[in-house]
N, CA, C and O atoms as a CHARMM CRD file, in Angstrom:
* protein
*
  292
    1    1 UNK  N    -86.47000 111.86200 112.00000 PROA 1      0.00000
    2    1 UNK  CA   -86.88500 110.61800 111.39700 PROA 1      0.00000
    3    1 UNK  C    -88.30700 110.79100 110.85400 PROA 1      0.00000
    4    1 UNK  O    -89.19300 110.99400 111.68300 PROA 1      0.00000
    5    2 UNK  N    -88.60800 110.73800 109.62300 PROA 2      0.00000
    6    2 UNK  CA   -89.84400 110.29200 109.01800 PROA 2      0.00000
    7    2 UNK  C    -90.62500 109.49700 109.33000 PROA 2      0.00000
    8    2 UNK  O    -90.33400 108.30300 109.26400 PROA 2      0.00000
    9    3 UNK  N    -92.13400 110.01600 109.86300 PROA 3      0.00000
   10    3 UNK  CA   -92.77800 108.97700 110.47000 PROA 3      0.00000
   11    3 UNK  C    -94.25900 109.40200 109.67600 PROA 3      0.00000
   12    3 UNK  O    -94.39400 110.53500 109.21400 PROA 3      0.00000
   13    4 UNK  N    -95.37000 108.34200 109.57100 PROA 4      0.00000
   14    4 UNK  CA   -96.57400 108.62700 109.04600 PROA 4      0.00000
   15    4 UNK  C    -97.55400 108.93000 109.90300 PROA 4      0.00000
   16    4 UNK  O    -98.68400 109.22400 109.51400 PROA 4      0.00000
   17    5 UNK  N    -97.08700 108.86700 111.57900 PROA 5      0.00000
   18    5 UNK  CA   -98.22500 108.76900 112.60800 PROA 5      0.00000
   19    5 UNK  C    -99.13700 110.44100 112.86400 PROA 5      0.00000
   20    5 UNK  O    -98.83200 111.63200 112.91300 PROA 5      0.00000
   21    6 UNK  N   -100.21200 109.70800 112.95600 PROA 6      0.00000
   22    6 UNK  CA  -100.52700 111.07000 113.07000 PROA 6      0.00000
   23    6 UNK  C   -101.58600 111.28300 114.56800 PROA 6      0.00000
   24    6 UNK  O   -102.45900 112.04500 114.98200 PROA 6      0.00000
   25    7 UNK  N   -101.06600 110.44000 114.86400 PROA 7      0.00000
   26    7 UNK  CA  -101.31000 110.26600 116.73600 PROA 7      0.00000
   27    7 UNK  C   -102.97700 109.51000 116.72100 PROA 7      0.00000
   28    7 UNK  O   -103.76800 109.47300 117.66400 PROA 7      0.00000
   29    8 UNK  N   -103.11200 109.09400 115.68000 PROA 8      0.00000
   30    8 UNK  CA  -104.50800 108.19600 116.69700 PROA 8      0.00000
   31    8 UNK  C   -104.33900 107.09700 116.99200 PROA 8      0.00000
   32    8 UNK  O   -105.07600 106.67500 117.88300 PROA 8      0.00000
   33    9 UNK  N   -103.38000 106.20100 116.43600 PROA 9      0.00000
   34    9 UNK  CA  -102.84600 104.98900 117.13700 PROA 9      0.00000
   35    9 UNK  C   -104.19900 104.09500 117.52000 PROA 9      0.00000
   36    9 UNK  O   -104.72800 104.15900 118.63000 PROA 9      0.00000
   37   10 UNK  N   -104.67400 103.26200 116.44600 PROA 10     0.00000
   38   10 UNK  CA  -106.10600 102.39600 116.92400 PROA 10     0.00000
   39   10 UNK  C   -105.97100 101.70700 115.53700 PROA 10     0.00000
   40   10 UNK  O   -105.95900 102.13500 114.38300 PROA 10     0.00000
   41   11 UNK  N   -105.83200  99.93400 116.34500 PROA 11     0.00000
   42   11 UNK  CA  -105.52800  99.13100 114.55600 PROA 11     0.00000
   43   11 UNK  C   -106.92600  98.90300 114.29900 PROA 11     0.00000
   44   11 UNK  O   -107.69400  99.04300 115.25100 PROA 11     0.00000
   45   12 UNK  N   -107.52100  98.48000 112.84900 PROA 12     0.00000
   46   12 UNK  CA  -108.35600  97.81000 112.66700 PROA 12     0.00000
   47   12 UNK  C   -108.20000  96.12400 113.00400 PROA 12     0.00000
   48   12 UNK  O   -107.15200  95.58600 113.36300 PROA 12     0.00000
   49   13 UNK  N   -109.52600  95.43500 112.79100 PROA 13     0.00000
   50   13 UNK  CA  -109.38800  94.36600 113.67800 PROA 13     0.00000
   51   13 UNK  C   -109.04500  93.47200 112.62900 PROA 13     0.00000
   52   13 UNK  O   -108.43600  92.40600 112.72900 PROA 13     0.00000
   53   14 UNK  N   -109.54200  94.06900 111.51800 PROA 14     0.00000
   54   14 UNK  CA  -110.29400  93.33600 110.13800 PROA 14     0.00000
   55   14 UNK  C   -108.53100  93.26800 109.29000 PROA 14     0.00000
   56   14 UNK  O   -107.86000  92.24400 109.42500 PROA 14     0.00000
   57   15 UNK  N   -108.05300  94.32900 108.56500 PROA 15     0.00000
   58   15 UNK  CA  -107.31000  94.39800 108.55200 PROA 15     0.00000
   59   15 UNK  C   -105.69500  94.41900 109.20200 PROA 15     0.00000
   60   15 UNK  O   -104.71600  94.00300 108.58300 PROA 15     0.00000
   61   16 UNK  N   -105.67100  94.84300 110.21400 PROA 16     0.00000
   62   16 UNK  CA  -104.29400  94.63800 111.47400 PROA 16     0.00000
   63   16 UNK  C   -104.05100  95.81700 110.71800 PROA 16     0.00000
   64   16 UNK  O   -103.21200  95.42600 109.90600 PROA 16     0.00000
   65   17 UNK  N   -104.31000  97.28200 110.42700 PROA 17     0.00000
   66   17 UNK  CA  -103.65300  98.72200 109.93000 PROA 17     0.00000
   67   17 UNK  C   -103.83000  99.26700 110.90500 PROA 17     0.00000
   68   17 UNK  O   -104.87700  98.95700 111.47400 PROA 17     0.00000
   69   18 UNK  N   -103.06100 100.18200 111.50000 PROA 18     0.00000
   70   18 UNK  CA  -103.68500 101.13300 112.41400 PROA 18     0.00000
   71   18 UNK  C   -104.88800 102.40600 111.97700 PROA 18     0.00000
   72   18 UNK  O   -105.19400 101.83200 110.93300 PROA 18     0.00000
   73   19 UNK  N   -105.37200 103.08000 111.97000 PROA 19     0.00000
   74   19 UNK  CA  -106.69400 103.96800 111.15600 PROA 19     0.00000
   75   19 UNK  C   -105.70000 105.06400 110.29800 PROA 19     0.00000
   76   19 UNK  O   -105.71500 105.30500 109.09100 PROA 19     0.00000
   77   20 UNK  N   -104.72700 105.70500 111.49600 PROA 20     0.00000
   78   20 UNK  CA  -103.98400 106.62800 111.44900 PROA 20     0.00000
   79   20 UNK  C   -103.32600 107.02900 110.24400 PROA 20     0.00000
   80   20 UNK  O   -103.37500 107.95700 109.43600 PROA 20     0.00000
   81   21 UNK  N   -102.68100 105.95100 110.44100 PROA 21     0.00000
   82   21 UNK  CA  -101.25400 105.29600 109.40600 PROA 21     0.00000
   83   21 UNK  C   -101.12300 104.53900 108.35300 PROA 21     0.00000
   84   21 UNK  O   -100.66800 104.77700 107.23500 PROA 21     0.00000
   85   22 UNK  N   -101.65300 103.42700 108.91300 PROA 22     0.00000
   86   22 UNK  CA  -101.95500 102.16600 108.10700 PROA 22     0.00000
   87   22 UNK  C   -101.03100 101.74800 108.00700 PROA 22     0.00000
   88   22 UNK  O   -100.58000 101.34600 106.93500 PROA 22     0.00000
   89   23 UNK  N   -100.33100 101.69600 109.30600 PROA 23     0.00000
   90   23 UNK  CA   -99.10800 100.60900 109.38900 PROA 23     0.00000
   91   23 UNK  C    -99.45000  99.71200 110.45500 PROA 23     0.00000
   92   23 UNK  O   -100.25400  99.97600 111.35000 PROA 23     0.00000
   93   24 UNK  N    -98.88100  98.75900 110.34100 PROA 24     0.00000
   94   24 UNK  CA   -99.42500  97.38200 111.58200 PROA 24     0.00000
   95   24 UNK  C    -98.71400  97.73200 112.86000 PROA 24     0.00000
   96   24 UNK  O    -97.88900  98.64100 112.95900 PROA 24     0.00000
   97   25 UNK  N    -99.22700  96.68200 114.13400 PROA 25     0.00000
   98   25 UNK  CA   -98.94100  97.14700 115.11000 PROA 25     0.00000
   99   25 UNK  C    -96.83300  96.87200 115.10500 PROA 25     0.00000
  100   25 UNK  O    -95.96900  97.68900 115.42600 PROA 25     0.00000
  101   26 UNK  N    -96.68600  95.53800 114.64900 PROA 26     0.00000
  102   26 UNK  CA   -95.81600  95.19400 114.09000 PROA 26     0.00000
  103   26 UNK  C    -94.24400  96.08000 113.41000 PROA 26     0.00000
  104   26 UNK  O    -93.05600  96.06800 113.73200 PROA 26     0.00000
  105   27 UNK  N    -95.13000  96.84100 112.24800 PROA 27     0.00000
  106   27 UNK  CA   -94.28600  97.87400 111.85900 PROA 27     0.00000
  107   27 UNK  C    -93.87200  99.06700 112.69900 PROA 27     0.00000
  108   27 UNK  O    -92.71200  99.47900 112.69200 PROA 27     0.00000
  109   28 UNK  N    -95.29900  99.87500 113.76700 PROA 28     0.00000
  110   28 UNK  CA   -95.11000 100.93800 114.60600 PROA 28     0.00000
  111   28 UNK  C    -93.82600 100.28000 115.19200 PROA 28     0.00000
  112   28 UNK  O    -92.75600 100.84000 114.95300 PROA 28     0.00000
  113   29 UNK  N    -93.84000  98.77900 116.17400 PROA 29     0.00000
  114   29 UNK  CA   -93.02600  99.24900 117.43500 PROA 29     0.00000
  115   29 UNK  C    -91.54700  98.72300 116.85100 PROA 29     0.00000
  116   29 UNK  O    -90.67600  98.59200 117.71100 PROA 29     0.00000
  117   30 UNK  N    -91.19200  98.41500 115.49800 PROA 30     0.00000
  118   30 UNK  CA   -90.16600  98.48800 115.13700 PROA 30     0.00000
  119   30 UNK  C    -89.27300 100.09100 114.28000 PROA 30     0.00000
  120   30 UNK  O    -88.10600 100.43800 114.10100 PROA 30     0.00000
  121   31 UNK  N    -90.60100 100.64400 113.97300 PROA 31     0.00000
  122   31 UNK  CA   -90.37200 101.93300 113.24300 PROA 31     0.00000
  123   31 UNK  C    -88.96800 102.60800 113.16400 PROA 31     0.00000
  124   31 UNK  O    -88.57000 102.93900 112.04700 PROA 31     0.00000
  125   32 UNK  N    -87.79000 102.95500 114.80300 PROA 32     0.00000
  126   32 UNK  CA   -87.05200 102.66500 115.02300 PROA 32     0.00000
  127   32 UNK  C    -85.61100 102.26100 114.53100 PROA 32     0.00000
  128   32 UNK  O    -84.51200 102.80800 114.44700 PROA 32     0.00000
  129   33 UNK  N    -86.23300 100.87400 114.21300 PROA 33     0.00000
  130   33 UNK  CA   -85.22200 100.31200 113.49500 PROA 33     0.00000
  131   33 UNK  C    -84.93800  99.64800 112.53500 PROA 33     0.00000
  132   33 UNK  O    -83.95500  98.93100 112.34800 PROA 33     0.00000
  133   34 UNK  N    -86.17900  99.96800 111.60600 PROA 34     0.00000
  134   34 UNK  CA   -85.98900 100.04900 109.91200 PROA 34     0.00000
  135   34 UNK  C    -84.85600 101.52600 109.31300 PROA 34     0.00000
  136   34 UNK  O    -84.24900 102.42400 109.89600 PROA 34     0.00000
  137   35 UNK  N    -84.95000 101.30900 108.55300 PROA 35     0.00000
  138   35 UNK  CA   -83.26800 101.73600 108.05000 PROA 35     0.00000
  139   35 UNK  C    -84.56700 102.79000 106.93300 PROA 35     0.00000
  140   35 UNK  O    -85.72800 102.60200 106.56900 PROA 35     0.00000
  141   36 UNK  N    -83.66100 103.75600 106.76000 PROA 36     0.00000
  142   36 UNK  CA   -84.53900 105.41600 105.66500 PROA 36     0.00000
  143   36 UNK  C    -85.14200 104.48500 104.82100 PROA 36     0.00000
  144   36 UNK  O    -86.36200 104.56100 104.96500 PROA 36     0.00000
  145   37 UNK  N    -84.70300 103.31400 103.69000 PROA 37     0.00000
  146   37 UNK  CA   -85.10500 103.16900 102.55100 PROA 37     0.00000
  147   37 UNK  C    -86.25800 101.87300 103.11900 PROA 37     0.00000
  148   37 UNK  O    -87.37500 101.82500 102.60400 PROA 37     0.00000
  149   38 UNK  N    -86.07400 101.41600 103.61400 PROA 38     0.00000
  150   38 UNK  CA   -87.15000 100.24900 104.63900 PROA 38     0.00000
  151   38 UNK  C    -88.66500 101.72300 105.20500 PROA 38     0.00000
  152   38 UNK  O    -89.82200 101.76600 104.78700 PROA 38     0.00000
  153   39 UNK  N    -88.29600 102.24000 105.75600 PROA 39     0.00000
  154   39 UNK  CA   -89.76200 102.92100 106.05200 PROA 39     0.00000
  155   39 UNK  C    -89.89000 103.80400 104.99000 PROA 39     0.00000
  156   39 UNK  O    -91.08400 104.10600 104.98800 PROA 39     0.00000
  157   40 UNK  N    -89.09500 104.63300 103.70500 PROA 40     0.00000
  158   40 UNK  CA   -90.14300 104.86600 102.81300 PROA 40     0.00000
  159   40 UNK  C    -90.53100 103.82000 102.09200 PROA 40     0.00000
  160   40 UNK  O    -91.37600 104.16400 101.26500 PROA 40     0.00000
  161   41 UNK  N    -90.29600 102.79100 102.05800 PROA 41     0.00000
  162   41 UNK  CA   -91.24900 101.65900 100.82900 PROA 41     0.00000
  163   41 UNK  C    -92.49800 101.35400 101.80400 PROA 41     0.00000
  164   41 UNK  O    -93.59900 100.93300 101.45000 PROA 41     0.00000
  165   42 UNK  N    -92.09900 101.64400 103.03700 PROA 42     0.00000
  166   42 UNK  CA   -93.94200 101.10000 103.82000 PROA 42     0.00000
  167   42 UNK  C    -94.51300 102.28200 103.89900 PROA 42     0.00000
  168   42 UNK  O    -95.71000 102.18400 104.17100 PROA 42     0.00000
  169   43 UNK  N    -94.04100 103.62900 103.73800 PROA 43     0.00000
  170   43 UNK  CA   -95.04500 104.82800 103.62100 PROA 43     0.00000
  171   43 UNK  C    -95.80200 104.83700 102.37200 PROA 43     0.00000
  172   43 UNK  O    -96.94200 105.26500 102.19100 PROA 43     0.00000
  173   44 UNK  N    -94.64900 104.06800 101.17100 PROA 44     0.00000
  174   44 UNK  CA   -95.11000 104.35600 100.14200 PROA 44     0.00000
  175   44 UNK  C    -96.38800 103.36600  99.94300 PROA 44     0.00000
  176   44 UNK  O    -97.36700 103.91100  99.43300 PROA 44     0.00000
  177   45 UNK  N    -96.53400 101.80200 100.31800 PROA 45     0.00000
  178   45 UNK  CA   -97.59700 101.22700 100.82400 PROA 45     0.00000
  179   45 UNK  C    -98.93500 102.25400 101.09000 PROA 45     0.00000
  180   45 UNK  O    -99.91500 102.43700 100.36800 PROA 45     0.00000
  181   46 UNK  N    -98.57300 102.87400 102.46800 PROA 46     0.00000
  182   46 UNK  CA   -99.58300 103.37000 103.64800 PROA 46     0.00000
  183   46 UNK  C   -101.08900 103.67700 102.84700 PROA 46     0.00000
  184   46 UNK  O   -102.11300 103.31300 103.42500 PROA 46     0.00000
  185   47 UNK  N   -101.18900 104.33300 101.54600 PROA 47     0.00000
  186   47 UNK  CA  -102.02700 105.40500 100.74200 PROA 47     0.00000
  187   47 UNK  C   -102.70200 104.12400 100.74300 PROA 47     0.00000
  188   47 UNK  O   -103.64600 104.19600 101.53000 PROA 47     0.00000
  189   48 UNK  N   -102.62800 103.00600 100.21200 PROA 48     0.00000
  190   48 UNK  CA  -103.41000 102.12200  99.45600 PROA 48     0.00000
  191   48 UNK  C   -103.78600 100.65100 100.78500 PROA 48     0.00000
  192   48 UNK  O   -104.46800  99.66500 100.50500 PROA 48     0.00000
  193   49 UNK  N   -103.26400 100.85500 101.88500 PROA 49     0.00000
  194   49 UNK  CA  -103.75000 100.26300 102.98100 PROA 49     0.00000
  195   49 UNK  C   -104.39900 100.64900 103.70000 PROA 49     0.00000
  196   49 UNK  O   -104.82000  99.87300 104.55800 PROA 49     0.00000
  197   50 UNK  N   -104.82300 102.09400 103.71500 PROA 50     0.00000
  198   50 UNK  CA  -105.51600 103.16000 104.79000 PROA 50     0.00000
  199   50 UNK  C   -106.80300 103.13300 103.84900 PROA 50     0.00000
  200   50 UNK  O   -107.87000 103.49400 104.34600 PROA 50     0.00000
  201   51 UNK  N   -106.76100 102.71500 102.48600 PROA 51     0.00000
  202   51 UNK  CA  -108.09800 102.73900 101.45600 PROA 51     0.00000
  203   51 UNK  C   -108.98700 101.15400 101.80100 PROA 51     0.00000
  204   51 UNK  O   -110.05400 100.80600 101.29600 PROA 51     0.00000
  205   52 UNK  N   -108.16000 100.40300 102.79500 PROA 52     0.00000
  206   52 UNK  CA  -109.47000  99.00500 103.13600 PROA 52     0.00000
  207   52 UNK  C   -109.29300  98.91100 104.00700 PROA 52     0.00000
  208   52 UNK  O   -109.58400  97.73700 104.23700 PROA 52     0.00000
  209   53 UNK  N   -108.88200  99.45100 105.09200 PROA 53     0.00000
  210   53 UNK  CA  -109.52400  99.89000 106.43400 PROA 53     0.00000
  211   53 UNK  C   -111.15200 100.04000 106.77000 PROA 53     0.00000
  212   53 UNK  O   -111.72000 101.02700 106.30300 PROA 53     0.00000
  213   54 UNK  N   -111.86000  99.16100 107.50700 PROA 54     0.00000
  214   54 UNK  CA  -113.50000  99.17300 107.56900 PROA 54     0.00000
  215   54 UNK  C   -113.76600 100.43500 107.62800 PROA 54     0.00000
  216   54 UNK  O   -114.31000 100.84100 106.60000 PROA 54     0.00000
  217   55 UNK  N   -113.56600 101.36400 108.57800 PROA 55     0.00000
  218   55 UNK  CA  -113.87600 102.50000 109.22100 PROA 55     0.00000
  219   55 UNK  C   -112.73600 103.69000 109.00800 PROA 55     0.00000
  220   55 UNK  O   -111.61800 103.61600 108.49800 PROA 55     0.00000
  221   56 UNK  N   -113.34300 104.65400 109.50800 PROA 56     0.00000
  222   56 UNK  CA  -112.29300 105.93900 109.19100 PROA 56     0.00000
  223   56 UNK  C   -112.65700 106.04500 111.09100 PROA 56     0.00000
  224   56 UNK  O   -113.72100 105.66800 111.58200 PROA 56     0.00000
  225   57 UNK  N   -111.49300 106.63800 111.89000 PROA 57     0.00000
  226   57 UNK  CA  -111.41800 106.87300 113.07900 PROA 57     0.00000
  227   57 UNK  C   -112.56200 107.92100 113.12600 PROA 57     0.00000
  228   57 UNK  O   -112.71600 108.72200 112.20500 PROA 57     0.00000
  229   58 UNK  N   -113.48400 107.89100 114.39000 PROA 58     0.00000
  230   58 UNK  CA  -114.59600 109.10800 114.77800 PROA 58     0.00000
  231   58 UNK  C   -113.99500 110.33400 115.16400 PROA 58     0.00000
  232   58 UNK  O   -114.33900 111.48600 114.90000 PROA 58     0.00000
  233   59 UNK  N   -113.12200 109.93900 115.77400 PROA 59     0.00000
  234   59 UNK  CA  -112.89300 111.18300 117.06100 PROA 59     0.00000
  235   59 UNK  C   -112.13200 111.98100 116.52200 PROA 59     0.00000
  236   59 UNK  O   -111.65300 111.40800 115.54400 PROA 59     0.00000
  237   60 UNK  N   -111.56500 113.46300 116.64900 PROA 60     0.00000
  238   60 UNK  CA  -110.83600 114.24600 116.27500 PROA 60     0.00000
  239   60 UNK  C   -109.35400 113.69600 116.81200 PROA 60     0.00000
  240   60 UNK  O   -109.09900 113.26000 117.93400 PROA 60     0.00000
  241   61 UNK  N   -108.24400 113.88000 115.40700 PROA 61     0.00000
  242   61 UNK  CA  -107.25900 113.42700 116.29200 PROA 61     0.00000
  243   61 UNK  C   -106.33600 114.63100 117.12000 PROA 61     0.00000
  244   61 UNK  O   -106.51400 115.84900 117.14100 PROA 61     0.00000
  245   62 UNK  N   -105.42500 113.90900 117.69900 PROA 62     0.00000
  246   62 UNK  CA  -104.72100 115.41800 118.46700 PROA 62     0.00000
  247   62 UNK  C   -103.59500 116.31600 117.52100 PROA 62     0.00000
  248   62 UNK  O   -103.04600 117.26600 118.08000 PROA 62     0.00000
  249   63 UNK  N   -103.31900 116.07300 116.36400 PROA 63     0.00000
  250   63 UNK  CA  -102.51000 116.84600 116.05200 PROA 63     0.00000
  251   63 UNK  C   -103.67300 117.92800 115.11400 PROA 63     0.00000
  252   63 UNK  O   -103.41200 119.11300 114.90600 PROA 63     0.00000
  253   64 UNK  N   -105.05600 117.19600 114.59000 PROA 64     0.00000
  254   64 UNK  CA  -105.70000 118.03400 114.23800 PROA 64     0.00000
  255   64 UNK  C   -106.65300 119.09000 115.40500 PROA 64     0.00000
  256   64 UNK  O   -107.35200 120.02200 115.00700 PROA 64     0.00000
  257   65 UNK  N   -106.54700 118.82900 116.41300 PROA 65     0.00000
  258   65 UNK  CA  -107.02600 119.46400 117.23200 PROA 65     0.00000
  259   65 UNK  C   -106.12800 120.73000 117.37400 PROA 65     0.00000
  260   65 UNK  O   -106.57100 121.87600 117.30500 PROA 65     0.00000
  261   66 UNK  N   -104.79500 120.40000 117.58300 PROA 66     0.00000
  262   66 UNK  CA  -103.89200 121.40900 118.61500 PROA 66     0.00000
  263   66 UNK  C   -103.80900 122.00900 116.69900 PROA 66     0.00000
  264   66 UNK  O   -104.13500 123.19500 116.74700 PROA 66     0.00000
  265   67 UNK  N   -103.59300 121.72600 115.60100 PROA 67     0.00000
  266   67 UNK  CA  -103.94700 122.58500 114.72000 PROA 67     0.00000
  267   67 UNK  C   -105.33400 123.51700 114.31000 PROA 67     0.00000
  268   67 UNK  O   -105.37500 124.50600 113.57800 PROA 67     0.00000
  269   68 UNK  N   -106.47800 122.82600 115.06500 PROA 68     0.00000
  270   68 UNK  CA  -107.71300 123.68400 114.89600 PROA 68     0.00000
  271   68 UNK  C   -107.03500 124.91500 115.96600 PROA 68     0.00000
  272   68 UNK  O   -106.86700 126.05900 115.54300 PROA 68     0.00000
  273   69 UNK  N   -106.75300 124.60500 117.08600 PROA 69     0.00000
  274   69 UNK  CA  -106.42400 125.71200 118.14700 PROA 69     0.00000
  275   69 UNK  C   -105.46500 126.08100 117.72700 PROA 69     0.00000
  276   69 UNK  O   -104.74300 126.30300 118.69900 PROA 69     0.00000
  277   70 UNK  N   -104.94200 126.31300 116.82100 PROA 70     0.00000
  278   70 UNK  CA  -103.75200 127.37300 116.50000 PROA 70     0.00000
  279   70 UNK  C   -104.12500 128.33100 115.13300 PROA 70     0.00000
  280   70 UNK  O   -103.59200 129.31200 114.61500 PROA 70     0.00000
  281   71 UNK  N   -105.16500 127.62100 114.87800 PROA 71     0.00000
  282   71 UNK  CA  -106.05300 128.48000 113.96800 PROA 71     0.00000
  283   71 UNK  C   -105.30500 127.92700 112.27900 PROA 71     0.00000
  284   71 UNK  O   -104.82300 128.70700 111.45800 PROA 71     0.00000
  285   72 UNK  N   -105.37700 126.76100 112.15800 PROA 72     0.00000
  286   72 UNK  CA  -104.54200 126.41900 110.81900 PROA 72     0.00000
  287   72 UNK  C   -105.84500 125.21500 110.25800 PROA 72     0.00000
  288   72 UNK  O   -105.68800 124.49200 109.27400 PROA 72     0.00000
  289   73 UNK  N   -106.86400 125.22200 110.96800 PROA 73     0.00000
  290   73 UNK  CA  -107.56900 124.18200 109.66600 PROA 73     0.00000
  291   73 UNK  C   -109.10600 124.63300 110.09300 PROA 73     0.00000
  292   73 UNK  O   -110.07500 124.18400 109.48000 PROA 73     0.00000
């Protein structure tokens, strides 16, 4: 299943996006059980909701981590 998460999971307060994704908390815990053509029209969203998000997340996330330690970024 196609998913946009990329494990930091933290919404903004301002917007309701998660930093990650930029899908709402809403959309994550249904993710599930939207149907293929239902979650690509909200991926296709994601690009231009993750652009008014206040903040960009600080911390390193974990899939970029366990990719620094595998020697890929």
């Amino acid at each position: 299943m196609e998913s946009p998460c990329i494990l930091v999971c933290s919404i903004d307060m301002v917007t309701g996006y998660c930093f990650g994704c930029g899908r709402t908390q809403a959309e994550i815990g249904a993710w599930t059980l939207y149907t293929s053509e239902e979650r690509r029209a909200i991926m296709a969203e994601l690009p231009a909701r993750l652009a008014t998000v206040e903040r960009k997340p600080r911390r390193e996330t974990r899939r970029a981590r366990m990719a620094r330690e595998r020697g890929e970024a």
